[in-house]
N, C-alpha and C positions, 0 to 999 in steps of 0.2 A: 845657083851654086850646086856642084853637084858632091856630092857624098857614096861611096862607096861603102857598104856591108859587107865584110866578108865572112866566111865560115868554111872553116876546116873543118872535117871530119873522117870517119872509118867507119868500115861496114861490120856487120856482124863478124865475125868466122864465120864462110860459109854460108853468108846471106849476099855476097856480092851482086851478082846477076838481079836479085831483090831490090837489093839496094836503089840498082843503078837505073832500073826502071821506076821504082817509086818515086826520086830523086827526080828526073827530066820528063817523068808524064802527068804526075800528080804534085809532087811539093813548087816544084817552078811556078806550073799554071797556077796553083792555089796562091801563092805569094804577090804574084802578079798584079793579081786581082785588086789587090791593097791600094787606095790611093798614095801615090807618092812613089810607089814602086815602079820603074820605066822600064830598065830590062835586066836578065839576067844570065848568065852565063856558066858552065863548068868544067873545069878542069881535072886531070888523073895526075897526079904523080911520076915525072919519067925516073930512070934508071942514074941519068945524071945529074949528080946532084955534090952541091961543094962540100954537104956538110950532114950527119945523119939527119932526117924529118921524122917525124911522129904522126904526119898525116897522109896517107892516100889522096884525098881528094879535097878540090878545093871549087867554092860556088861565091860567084860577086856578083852582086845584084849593085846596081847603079840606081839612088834613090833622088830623084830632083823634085827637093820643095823646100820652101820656106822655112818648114815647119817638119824637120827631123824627127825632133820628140813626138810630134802628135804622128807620123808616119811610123815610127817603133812603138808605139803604143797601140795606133791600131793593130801591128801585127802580134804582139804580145795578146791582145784582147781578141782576137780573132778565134772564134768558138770551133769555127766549119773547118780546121786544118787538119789535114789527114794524114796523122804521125805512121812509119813504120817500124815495126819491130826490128826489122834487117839492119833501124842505125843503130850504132854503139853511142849513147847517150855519154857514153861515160868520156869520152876522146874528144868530144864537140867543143869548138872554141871560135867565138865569133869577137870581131873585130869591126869596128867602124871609122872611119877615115875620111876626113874633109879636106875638099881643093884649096891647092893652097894659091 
């Protein structure tokens, strides 16, 4: 079964470029690494859009296991994760979604 994670977010003011390289050279790899984690992807925000958004950017990681909860629990418990100041913690909104 495969499960999708998703997570909106936004960068600092003025941390973008920051942002965007801590996000695909450092948080990706380091997520990865998670049993249960398979792959994951990111998107920016276009111009077109039907309706206002609140988020810049958006990362889906594709999770295949059995065993969901122990796969967000390892990443929850995961000590070595190398946060950056550039996110806006405050905007962060994760989401999780099962095949139907």
């Amino acid at each position: 079964m495969t499960t999708l994670y998703m997570v909106r977010s936004n960068p600092v003011e003025g941390k973008e470029d920051e942002f965007n390289r801590w996000y695909s050279d450092v948080h990706l790899p380091e997520v990865l690494q998670i049993d249960g984690f398979q792959t994951a992807q990111r998107f920016r925000l276009t111009e077109q859009q039907m309706q206002p958004q609140s988020h810049g950017y958006l990362a889906i990681y594709n999770i295949n296991s059995e065993d969901v909860s122990g796969t967000l629990e390892n990443l929850r418990n995961m000590r070595s994760l190398t946060m950056s100041d550039a996110l806006d913690l405050s905007t962060l909104q994760i989401s999780i979604f099962t095949e139907l």
